[in-house]
C-alpha positions as CSV (number, residue, x, y, z in Angstrom):
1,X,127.1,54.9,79.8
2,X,127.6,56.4,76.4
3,X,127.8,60.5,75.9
4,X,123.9,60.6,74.2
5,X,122.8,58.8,76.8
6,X,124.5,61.2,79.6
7,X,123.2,64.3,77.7
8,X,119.7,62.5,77.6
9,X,119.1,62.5,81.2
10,X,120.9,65.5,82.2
11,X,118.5,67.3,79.6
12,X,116.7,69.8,82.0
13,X,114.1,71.6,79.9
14,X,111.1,70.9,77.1
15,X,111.8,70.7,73.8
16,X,110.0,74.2,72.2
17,X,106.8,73.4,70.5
18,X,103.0,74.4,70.6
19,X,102.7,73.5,74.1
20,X,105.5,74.9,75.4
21,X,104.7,78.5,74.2
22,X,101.1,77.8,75.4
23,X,102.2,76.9,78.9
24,X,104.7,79.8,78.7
25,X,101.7,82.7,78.3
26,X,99.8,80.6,80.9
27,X,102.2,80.6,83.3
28,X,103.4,84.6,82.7
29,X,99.3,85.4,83.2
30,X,99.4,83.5,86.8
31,X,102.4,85.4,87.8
32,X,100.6,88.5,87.4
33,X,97.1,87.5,88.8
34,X,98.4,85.3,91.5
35,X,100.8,88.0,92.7
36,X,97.8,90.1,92.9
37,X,95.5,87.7,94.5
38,X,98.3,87.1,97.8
39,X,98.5,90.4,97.7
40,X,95.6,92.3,97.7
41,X,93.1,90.0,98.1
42,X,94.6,87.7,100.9
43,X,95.8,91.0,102.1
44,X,99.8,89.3,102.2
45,X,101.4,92.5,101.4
46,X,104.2,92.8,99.0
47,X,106.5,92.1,101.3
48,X,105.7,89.2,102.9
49,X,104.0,87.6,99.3
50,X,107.6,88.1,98.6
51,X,109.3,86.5,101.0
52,X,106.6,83.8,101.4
53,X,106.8,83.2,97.4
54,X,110.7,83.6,97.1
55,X,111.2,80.6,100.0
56,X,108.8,78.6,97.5
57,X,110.7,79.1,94.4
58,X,114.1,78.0,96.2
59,X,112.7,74.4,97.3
60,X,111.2,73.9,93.8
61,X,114.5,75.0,92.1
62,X,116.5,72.5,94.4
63,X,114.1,69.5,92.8
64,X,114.8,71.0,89.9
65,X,118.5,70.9,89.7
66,X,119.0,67.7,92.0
67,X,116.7,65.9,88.6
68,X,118.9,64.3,86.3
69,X,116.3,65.4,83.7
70,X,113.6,67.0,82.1
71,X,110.7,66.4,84.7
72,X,107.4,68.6,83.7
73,X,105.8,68.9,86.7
74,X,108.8,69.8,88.6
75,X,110.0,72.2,85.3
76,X,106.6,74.0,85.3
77,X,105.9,74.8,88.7
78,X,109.4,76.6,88.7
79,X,108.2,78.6,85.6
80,X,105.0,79.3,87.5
81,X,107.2,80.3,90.5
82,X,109.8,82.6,88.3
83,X,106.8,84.4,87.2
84,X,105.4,85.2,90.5
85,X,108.5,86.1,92.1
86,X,109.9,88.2,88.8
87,X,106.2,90.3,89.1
88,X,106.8,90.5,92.9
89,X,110.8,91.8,92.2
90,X,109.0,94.5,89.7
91,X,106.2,95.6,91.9
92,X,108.5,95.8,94.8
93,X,111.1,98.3,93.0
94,X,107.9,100.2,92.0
95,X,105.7,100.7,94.8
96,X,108.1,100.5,97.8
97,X,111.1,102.0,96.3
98,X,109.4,104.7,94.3
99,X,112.0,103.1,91.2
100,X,110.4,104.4,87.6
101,X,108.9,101.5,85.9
102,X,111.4,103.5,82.8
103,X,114.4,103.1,85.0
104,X,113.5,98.7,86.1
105,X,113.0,98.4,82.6
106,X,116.6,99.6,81.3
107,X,118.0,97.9,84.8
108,X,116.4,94.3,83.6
109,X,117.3,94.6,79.9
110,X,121.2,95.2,81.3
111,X,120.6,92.6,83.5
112,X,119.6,90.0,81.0
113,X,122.1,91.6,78.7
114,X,125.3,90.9,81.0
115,X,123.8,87.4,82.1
116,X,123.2,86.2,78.2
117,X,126.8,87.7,77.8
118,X,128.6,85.6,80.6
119,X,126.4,82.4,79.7
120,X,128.1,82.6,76.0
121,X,131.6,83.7,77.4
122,X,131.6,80.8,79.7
123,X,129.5,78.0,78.0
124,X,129.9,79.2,74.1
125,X,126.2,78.4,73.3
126,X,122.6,80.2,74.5
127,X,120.3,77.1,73.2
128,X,117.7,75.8,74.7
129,X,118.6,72.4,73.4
130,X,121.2,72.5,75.6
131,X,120.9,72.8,79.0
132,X,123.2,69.7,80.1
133,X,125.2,71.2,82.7
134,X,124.2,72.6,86.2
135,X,126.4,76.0,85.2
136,X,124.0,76.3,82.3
137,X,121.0,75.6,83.7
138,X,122.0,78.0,86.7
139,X,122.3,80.7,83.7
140,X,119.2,79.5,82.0
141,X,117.0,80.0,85.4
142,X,118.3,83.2,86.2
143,X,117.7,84.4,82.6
144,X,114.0,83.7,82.7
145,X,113.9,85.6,86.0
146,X,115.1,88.5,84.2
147,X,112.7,87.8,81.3
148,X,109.9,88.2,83.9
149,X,111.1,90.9,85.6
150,X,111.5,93.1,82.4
151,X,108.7,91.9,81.1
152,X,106.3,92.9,84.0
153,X,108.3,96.0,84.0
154,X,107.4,96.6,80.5
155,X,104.1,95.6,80.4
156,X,102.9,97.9,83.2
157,X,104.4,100.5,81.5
158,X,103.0,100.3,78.3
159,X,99.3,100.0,79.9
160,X,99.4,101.9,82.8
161,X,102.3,104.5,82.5
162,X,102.2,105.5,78.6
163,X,97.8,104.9,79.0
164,X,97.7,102.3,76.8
165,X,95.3,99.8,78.6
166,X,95.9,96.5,78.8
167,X,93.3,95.9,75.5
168,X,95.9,98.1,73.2
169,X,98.8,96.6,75.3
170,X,97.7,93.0,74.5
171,X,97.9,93.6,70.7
172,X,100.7,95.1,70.4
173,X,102.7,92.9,72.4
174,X,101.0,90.0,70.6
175,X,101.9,91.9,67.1
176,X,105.6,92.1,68.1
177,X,105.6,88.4,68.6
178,X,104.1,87.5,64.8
179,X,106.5,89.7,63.7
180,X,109.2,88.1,65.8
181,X,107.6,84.8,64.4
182,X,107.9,86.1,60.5
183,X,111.2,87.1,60.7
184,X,112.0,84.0,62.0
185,X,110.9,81.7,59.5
186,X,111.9,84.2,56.7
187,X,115.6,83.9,57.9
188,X,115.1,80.5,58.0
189,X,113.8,80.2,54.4
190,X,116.7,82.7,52.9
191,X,119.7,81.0,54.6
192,X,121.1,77.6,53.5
193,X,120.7,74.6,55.8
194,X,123.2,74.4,58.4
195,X,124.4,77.7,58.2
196,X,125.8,79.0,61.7
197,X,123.2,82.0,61.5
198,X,120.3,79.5,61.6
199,X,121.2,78.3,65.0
200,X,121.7,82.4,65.9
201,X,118.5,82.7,64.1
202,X,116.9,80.2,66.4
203,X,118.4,81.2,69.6
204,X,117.6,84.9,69.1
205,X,114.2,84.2,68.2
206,X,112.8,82.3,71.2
207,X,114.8,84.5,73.6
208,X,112.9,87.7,72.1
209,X,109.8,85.6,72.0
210,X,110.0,84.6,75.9
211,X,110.3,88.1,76.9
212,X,107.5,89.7,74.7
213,X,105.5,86.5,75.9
214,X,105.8,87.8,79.9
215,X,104.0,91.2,78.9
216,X,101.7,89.2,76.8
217,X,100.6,87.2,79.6
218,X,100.4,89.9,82.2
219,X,98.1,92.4,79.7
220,X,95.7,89.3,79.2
221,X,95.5,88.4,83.2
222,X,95.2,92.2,83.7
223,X,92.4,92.4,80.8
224,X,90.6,89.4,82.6
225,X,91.1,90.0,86.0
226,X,90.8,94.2,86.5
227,X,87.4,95.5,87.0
228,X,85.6,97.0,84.4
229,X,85.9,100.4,85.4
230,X,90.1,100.3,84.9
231,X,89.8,98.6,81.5
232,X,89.4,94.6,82.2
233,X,86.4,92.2,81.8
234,X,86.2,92.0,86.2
235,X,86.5,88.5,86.6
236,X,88.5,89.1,89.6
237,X,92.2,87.5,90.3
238,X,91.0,84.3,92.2
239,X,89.1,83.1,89.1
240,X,91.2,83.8,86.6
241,X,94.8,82.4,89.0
242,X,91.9,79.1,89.0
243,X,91.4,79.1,85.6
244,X,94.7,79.1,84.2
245,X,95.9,76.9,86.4
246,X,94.3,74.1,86.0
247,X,94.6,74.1,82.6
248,X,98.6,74.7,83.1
249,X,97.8,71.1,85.2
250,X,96.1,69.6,82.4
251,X,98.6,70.2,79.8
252,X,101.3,69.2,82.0
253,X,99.6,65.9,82.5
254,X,99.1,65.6,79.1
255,X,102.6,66.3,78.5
256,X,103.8,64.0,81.3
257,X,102.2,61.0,80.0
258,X,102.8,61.5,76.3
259,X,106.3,62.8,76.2
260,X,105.7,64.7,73.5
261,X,107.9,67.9,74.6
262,X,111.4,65.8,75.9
263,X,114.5,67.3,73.7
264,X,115.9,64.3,71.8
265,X,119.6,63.6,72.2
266,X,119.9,63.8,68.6
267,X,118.7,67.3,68.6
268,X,121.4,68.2,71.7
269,X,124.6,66.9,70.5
270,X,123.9,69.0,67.0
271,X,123.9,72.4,68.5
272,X,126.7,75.0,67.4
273,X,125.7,78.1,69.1
């Protein structure tokens, strides 16, 4: 079997386009209402939505690593899964442990710090476009985890802790992301085609976005979902968790069928950082 081939099936994750993003604040908003909804409303307890949620997230993660490829259904419900579990991991630290959401958020930023550190040291390369190995992948998965974690950690900071709300919270969050987005594409515009800092460019750029994106999502489940008298619209957890689900099942249909969002082995066998 020839090398493009290989990296073409052992491609693990989408390709980073309009849906992916769109999926990505989805998924981030179920993992804060859903970890809500087993928790307070199903009365689980953080403990046991923990535990319960954590055994979950192992099986899918076994699918997903014993695939030989980029499978969205399989992909997605891991994302969904990370989410959950990174909120839980937060909330945990928080409420039983008394940690400072201050103190999770410095502790997750070093966390994703070292684990982006040892990914490079090891593999020589943070893309996306890359995930070909199980090493990498194993790097990649524990990366978003972190993303998650931090992000929760900094969302609920920024509304709750510094009295924000999660109106004011959603904007700014949002407004760091187009201005992620800007710099991005003015970087791109400046620096000549093929230069190594394009590929850093890239690379730093959708890592940024992905954790702004988890604080994103969980200020707009929060907005939706908290009652009206602590600063959200009060549709309640179990409609909103419905809601975005389903239409996280409809895209990844779509996606499923179409293949729009598979990383070509073109794109793979070009990356340089």
């Amino acid at each position: 079997m020839k090398s493009s081939q290989m990296e073409q099936m052992l491609n693990k994750v989408p390709e980073v386009t309009i849906y992916f993003w769109i999926i990505k604040v989805l998924c981030t908003t179920v993992g804060e209402t859903a970890a809500d909804y087993l928790n307070m409303v199903l009365n689980f307890g953080l403990t046991k939505t923990s535990l319960i949620m954590s055994a979950i997230l192992v099986v899918v993660l076994f699918f997903q690593f014993k695939a030989k490829k980029y499978i969205p259904s399989i992909y997605w419900l891991a994302v969904v899964l990370l989410s959950i579990v990174g909120t839980l991991i937060t909330d945990n630290l928080s409420d039983n442990f008394g940690v400072p959401l201050q103190a999770t958020t410095i502790v997750f930023s070093s966390a994703l710090v070292l684990t982006f550190a040892f990914w490079y040291a090891f593999e020589k390369t943070l893309s996306v476009h890359s995930i070909v190995t199980s090493r990498r992948e194993a790097f990649y998965w524990l990366a978003i985890l972190f993303t998650f974690a931090l992000g929760t950690a900094a969302g609920d900071l920024s509304a709750e802790r510094c009295g924000l709300g999660y109106c004011t919270s959603l904007f700014i969050f949002a407004g760091l992301i187009a201005a992620v987005t800007i710099i991005y594409y003015l970087v791109k515009k400046i620096l000549p085609v093929g230069h190594w800092y394009q590929s850093a460019n890239s690379i730093f750029a959708f890592w940024l976005a992905y954790i702004l994106t988890r604080p994103l999502g969980a200020s707009i489940g929060d907005y939706l979902s908290q009652a009206r008298t602590d600063g959200g619209l009060g549709l309640g957890t179990t409609g909103t968790s419905a809601l975005f689900l389903i239409t996280i099942l409809g895209l990844v249909v779509y996606l499923t069928l179409t293949r729009k969002d598979e990383i070509s082995p073109e794109v793979a066998q070009t990356v340089k950082w």
